[in-house]
VMD Tcl script that draws the C-alpha trace (Angstrom):
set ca {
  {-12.74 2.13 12.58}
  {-15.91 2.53 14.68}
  {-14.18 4.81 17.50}
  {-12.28 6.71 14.67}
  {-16.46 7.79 13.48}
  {-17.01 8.22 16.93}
  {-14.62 10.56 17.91}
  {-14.96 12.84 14.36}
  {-18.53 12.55 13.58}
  {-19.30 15.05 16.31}
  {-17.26 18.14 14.95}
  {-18.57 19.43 11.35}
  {-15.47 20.94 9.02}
  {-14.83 23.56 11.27}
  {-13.14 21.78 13.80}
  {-11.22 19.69 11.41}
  {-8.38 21.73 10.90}
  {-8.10 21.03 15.03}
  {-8.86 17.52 14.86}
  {-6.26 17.12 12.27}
  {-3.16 19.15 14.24}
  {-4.05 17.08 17.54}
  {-3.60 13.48 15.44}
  {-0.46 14.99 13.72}
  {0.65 15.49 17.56}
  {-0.34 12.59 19.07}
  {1.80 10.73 15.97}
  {4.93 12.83 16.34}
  {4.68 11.42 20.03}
  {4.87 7.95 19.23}
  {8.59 6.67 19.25}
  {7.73 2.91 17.52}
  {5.65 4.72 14.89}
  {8.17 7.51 13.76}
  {11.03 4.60 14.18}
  {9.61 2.72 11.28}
  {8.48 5.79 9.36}
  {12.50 6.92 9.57}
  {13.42 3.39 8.25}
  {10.60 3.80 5.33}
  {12.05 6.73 4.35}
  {15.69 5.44 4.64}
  {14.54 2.79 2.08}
  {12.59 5.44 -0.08}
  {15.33 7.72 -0.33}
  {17.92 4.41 -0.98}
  {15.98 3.90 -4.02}
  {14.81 7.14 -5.02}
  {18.73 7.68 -5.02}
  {20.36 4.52 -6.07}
  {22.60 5.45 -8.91}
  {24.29 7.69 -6.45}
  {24.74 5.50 -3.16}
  {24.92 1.88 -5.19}
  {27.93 0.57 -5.10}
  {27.89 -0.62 -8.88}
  {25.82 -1.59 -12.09}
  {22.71 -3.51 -11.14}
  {23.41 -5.40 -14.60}
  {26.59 -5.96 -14.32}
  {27.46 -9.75 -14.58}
  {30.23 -12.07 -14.10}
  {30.20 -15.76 -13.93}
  {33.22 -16.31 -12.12}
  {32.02 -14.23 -8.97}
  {28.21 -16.02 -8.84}
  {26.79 -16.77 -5.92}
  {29.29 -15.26 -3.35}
  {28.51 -15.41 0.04}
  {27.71 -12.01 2.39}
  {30.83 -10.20 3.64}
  {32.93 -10.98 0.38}
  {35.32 -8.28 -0.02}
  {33.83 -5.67 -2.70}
  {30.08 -7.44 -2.47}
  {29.06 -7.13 1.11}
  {26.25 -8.66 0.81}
  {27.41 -11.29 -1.82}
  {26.61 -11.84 -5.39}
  {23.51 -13.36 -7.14}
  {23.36 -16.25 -9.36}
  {24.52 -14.22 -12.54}
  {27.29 -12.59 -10.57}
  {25.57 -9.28 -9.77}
  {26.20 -7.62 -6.38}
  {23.12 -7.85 -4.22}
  {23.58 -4.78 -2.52}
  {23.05 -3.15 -5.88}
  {20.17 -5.01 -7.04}
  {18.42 -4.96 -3.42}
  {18.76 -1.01 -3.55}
  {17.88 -0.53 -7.21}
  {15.11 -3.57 -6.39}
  {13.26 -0.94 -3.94}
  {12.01 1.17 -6.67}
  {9.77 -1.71 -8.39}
  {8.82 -3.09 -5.39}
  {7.65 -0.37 -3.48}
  {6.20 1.35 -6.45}
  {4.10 -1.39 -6.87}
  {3.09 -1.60 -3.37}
  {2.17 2.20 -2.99}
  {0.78 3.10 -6.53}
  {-2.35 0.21 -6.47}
  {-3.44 1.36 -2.94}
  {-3.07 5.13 -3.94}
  {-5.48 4.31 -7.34}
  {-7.76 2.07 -5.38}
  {-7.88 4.32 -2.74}
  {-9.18 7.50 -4.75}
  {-11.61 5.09 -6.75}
  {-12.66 2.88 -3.99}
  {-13.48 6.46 -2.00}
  {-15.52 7.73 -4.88}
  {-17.65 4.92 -5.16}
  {-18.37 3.82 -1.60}
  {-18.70 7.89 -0.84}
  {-21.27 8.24 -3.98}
  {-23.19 4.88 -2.87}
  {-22.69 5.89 0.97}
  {-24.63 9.26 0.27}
  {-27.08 8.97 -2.54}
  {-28.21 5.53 -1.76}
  {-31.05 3.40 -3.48}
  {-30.66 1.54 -6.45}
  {-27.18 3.53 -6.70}
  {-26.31 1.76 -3.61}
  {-26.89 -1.51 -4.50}
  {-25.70 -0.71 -8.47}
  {-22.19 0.02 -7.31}
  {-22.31 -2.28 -4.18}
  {-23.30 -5.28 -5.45}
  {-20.78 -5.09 -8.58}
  {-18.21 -4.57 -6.10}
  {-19.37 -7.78 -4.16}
  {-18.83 -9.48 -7.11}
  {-15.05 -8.97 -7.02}
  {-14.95 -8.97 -3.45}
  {-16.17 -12.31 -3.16}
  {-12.93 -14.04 -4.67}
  {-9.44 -14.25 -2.66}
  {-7.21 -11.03 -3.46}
  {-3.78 -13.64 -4.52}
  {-6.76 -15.66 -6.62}
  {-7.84 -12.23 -8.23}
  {-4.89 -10.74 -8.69}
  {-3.59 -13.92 -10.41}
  {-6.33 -14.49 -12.84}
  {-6.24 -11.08 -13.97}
  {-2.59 -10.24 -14.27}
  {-2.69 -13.89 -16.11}
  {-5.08 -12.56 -18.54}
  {-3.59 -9.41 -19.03}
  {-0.30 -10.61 -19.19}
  {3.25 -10.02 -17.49}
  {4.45 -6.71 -17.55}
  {4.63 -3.67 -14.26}
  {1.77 -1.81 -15.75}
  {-0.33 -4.76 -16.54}
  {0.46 -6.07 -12.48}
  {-0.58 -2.63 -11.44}
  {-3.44 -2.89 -13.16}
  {-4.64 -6.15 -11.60}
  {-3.69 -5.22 -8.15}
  {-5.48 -1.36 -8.37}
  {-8.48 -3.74 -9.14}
  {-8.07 -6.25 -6.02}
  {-8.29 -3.21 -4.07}
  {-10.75 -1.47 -5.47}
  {-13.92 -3.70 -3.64}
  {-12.35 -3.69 0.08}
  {-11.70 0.12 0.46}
  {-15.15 0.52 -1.65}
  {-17.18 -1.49 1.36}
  {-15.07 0.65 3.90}
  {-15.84 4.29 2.33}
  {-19.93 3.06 2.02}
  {-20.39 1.80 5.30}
  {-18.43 4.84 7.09}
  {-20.28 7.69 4.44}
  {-23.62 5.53 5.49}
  {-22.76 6.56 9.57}
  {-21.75 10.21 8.55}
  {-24.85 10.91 6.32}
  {-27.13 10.44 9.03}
  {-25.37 12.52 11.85}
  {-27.01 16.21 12.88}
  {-24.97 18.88 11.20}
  {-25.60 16.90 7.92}
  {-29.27 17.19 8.61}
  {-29.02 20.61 9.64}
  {-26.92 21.44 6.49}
  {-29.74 19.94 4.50}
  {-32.36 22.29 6.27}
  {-30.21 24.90 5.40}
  {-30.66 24.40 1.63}
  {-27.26 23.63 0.76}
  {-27.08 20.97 -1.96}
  {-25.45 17.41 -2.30}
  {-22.41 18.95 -3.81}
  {-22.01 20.87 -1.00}
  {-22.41 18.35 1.82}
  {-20.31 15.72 0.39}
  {-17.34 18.46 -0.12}
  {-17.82 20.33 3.15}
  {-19.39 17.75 5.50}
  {-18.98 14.01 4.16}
  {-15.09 13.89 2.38}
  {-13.43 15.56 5.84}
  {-15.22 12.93 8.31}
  {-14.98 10.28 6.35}
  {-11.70 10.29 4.63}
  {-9.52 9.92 7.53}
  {-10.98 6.05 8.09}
  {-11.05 5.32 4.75}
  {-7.09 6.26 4.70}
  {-6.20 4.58 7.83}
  {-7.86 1.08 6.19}
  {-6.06 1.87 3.01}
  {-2.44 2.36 4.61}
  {-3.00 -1.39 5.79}
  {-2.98 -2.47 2.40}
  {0.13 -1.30 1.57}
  {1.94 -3.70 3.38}
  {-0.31 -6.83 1.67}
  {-0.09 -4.93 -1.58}
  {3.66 -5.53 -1.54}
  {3.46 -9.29 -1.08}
  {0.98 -9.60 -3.32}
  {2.96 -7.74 -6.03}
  {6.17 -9.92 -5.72}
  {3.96 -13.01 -5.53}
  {3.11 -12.02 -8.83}
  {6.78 -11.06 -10.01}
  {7.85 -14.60 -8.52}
  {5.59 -15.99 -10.64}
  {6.24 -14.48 -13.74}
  {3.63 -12.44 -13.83}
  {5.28 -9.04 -12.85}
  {8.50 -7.71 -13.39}
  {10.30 -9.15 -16.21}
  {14.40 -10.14 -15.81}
  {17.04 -8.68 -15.66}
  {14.82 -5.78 -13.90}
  {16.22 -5.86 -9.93}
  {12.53 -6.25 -8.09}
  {12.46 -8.30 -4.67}
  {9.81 -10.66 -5.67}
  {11.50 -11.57 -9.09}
  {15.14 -12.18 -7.27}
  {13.34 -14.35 -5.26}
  {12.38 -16.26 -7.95}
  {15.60 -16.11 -9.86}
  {17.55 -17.33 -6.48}
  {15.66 -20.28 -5.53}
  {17.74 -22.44 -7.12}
  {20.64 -21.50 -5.01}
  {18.73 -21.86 -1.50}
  {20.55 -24.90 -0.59}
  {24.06 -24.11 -2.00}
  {24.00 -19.95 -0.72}
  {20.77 -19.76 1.44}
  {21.34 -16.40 3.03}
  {22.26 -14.51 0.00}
  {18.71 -15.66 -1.63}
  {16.81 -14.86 2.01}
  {17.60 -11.60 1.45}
  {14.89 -10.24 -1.37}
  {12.65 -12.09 0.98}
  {13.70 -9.84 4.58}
  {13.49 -6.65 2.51}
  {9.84 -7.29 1.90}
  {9.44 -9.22 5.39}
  {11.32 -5.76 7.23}
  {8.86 -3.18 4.48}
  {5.54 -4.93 5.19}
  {6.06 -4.76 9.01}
  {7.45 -1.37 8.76}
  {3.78 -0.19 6.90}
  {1.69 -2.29 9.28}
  {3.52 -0.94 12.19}
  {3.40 3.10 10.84}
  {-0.41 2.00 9.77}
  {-1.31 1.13 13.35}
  {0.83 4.53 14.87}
  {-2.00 6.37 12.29}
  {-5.05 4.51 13.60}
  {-4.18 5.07 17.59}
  {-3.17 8.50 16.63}
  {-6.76 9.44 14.97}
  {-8.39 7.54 18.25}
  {-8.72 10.52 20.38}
  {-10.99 8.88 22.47}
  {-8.43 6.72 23.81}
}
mol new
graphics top color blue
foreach p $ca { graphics top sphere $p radius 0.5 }
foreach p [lrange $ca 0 end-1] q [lrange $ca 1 end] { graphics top cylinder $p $q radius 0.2 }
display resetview
């Protein structure tokens, strides 16, 4: 994070716009990067599109073809333990899953940003208001967190989202102060305040363009824990309710079958295992891209 300051705290918001086309080039030029970014989006559009390209009803049961194994003719990837093709389920399954692991890093990212930017820049007893409150959450393990408060709240997707916006919330919050803390005190903010120009001003012109670009690269890490995190929670009951198809839930509803069909109930678990690494991978592609002083 510190050489992605380095290398933008130098150029004020008129060289952004430059900044910005060089990282979008030095990303286009990375082969492992766009490799997993063409597989995300393989799996994005899979789900976005799943009544079209599934190959039947995702609810569709039948007891006398449970648990079939992969490569059984009309189920290629076999059958669960109610009878339901996988491939169905594991394509209709991407829609829960990855909505919950992109729509609690999006919230926490534009609320974490606000208030580490606002505590970065005004500083004082604002500072230490919003930081310390944060500390308070950020001082308990995320899966501990994002158990107790889901438990409270109760199962459901929105009440999960809920939970896991507010695991998220402290870490990105440190990351925006400590980064808006660096900017504040760089030249052309000084000589912007000499100027006249007010806080308003220098946070929209001067702070949000050098500081948003770490902030995101820390926040696309998450995505990848935000996912495990989320199916932890449907595996425990706490998510996604049956029969919806989400990974972490048919990995619940399939452990009774890992000894008698143990690759048909490994595979919720690869889809989330082949997703997270595909983020983390993408996530580090961003970061070396924004290093232009490598």
């Amino acid at each position: 994070m510190s050489a992605v300051v380095d290398a933008i705290q130098l150029a004020p918001a008129a060289a952004a716009h430059g900044y910005w086309r060089s990282v979008f080039s030095r990303l286009t030029r990375d082969k492992v990067a766009l490799t997993f970014f063409s597989i995300l989006v393989l799996i994005f559009v899979a789900a976005i599109f799943a009544p079209l390209i599934a190959p039947s009803d995702p609810y569709a049961s039948s007891i006398l073809n449970r648990l079939k194994p992969i490569g059984t003719p009309g189920h290629l990837l076999g059958t669960d333990e109610l009878g339901r093709d996988m491939l169905t389920r594991l394509i209709y399954g991407g829609r829960l899953s990855l909505l919950m692991g992109l729509a609690p890093v999006v919230l926490a990212f534009a609320v974490g940003s606000f208030l580490g930017i606002t505590a970065g820049f005004v500083g004082g007893r604002v500072n230490t208001a919003i930081m310390r409150t944060v500390d308070v959450f950020y001082a308990f393990p995320s899966v501990l967190l994002a158990v107790a408060i889901s438990g409270a709240l109760g199962a459901g997707i929105v009440n999960a989202l809920v939970s896991l916006t507010i695991v998220f919330i402290p870490p990105i919050a440190r990351v925006a102060e400590s980064v808006t803390t660096q900017v504040r005190s760089l030249d052309f903010v000084e000589a912007a305040r000499a100027s006249g120009a007010g806080a308003p001003t220098i946070i929209r012109v001067h702070i949000i363009g050098n500081v948003l670009g770490p902030i995101f690269i820390y926040a696309t890490s998450l995505i990848s824990v935000c996912m495990i995190l989320a199916s932890g929670l449907s595996f425990l009951g706490l998510g996604t309710k049956p029969p919806q198809p989400e990974w972490g839930l048919m990995l619940n509803t399939l452990r009774t079958a890992i000894f008698q069909n143990p690759w048909v109930a490994a595979l919720p678990g690869m889809m989330i295992f082949a997703v997270s690494i595909c983020f983390n991978l993408l996530s580090d592609g961003v970061r070396q891209a924004m290093d232009v002083t490598r």
